[in-house]
C-alpha positions in Angstrom: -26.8 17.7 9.8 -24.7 15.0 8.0 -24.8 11.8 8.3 -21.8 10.8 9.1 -22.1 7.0 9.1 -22.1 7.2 5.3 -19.0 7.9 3.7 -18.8 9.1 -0.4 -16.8 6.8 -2.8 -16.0 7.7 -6.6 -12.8 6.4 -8.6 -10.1 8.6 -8.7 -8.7 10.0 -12.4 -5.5 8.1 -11.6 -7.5 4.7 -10.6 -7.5 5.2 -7.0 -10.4 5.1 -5.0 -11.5 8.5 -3.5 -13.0 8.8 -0.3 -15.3 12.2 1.3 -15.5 11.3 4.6 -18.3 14.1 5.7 -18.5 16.9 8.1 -21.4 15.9 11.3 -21.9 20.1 11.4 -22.2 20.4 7.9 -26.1 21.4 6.7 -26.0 19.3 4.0 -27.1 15.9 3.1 -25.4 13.1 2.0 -26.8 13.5 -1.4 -26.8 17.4 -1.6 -22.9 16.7 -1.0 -22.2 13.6 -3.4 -23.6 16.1 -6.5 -22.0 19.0 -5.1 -18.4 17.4 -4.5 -17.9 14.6 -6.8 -16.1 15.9 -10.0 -19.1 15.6 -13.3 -18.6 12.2 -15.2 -18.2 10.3 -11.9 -20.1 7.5 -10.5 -20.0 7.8 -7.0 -21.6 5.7 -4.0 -23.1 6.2 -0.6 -21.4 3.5 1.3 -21.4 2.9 5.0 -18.6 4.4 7.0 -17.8 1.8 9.1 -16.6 -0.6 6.0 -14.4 1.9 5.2 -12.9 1.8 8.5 -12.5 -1.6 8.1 -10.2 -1.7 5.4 -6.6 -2.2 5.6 -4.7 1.2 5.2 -1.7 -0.6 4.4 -3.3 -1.4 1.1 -4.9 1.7 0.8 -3.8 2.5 -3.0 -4.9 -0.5 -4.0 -8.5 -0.6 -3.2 -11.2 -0.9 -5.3 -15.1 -0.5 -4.8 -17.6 -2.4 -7.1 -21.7 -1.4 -6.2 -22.3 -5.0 -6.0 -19.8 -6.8 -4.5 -18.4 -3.6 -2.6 -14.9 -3.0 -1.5 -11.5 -4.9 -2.8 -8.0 -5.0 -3.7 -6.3 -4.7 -6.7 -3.8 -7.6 -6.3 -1.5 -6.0 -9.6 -1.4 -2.7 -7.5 -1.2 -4.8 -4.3 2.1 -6.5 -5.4 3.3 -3.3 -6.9 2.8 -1.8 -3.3 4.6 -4.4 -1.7 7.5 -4.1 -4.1 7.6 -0.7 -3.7 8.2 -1.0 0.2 10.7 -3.6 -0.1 12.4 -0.8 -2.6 11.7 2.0 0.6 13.6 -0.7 3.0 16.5 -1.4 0.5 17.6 2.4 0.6 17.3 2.4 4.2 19.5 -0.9 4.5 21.8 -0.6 1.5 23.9 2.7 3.2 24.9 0.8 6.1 26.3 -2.3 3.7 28.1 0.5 1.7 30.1 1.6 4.9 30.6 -2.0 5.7 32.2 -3.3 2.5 34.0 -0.3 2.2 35.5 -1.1 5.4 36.3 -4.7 4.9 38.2 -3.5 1.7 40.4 -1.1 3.8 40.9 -3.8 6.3 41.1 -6.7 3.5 38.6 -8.9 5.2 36.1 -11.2 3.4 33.7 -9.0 1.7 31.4 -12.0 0.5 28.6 -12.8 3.1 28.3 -8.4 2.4 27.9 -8.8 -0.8 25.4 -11.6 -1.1 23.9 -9.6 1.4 23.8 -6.3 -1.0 22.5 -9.3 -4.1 19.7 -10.0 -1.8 18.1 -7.2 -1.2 18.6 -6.0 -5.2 17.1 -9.0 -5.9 13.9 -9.2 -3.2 11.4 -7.3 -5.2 12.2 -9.7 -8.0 11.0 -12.4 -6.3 9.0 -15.0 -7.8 6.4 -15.7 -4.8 5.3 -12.1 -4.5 3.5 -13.0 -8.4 2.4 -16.3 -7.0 0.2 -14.2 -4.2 -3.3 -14.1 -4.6 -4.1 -12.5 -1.3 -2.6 -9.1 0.7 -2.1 -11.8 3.4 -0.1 -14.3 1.3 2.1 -11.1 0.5 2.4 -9.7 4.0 4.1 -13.5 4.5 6.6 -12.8 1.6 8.1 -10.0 3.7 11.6 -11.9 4.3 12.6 -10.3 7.8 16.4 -12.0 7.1 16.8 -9.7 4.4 14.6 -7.1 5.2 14.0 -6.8 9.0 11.1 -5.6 10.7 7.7 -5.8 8.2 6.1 -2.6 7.7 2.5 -4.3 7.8 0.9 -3.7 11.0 
C-alpha cells in the first residue's frame, strides 16, 4: 500500500511545480512510483502531504519547492497572477460600462464619472503597488474592491 501522507514534487517543463498526489490502494511505494512516474532528467522529492495542503491554491502557479528551504512563491509569477485576475474581472466589468455609456450618449447625459470608471479598470493592472509587493498577502490588499468589487482571494 501507498503512503499517502507523502506526496511527489518535481518541476514542471513550463516552471510549474508538479504534484503526484498517490493512490492509498496502489501496491507500490512511494519510491517504486517517483522512478516510475516522474519524467527522466527530473529531480523530484518526497515531501509530506500535509504541506502541500497547506499551501494557498490561489497561488497555485506560482509555487516553488527548494529541498532545503521547502515550499515558496514566485513573487514575479505571483504579481503576474494577480494581474492576470484583475484582467479576468475587467472583461467581466467592462460590458456592463459599454451598455452604460452607450446609453448616456443616446440620452446625452454626463458620460464622465463612466469613463474614468472604464480608465480605471484599464489602468489597475498597471499599478505601481502591485511591483512594490513583496508578499501574496501585501497583493491580496492591492485588490481595489472600488474598482474591482468582490476579491477573488479566499
Amino acid at each position: 500500500m501507498t503512503d499517502i501522507s507523502k506526496t511527489i514534487v518535481y518541476q514542471g517543463d513550463e516552471g510549474n511545480i508538479v504534484l503526484l498526489l498517490l493512490c492509498e490502494a496502489s501496491p507500490l511505494s512511494v519510491e517504486e512510483v517517483q522512478a516510475k512516474d516522474v519524467p527522466d532528467g527530473k529531480t523530484s522529492y518526497i515531501v509530506n502531504t500535509s504541506d502541500v495542503r497547506s499551501l494557498d491554491q490561489d497561488w497555485r502557479d506560482a509555487w516553488t519547492y527548494d529541498s532545503s528551504s521547502g515550499f515558496g512563491i514566485d513573487m514575479t509569477k505571483a504579481k503576474n497572477l494577480h494581474r492576470d485576475n484583475i484582467r479576468a474581472r475587467r472583461e467581466e466589468l467592462m460590458p456592463a460600462l459599454d451598455i452604460e455609456f452607450q446609453r448616456a450618449l443616446e440620452t446625452g447625459a454626463d458620460t464622465s464619472a463612466i469613463v474614468a470608471k472604464k480608465n480605471a479598470l484599464r489602468d489597475a493592472p498597471a499599478n505601481s503597488d502591485i511591483d512594490a509587493c513583496t508578499t501574496t498577502d501585501e497583493l491580496q490588499n492591492q485588490w481595489d474592491t472600488s474598482i474591482l468589487g468582490d476579491s477573488p482571494y479566499s
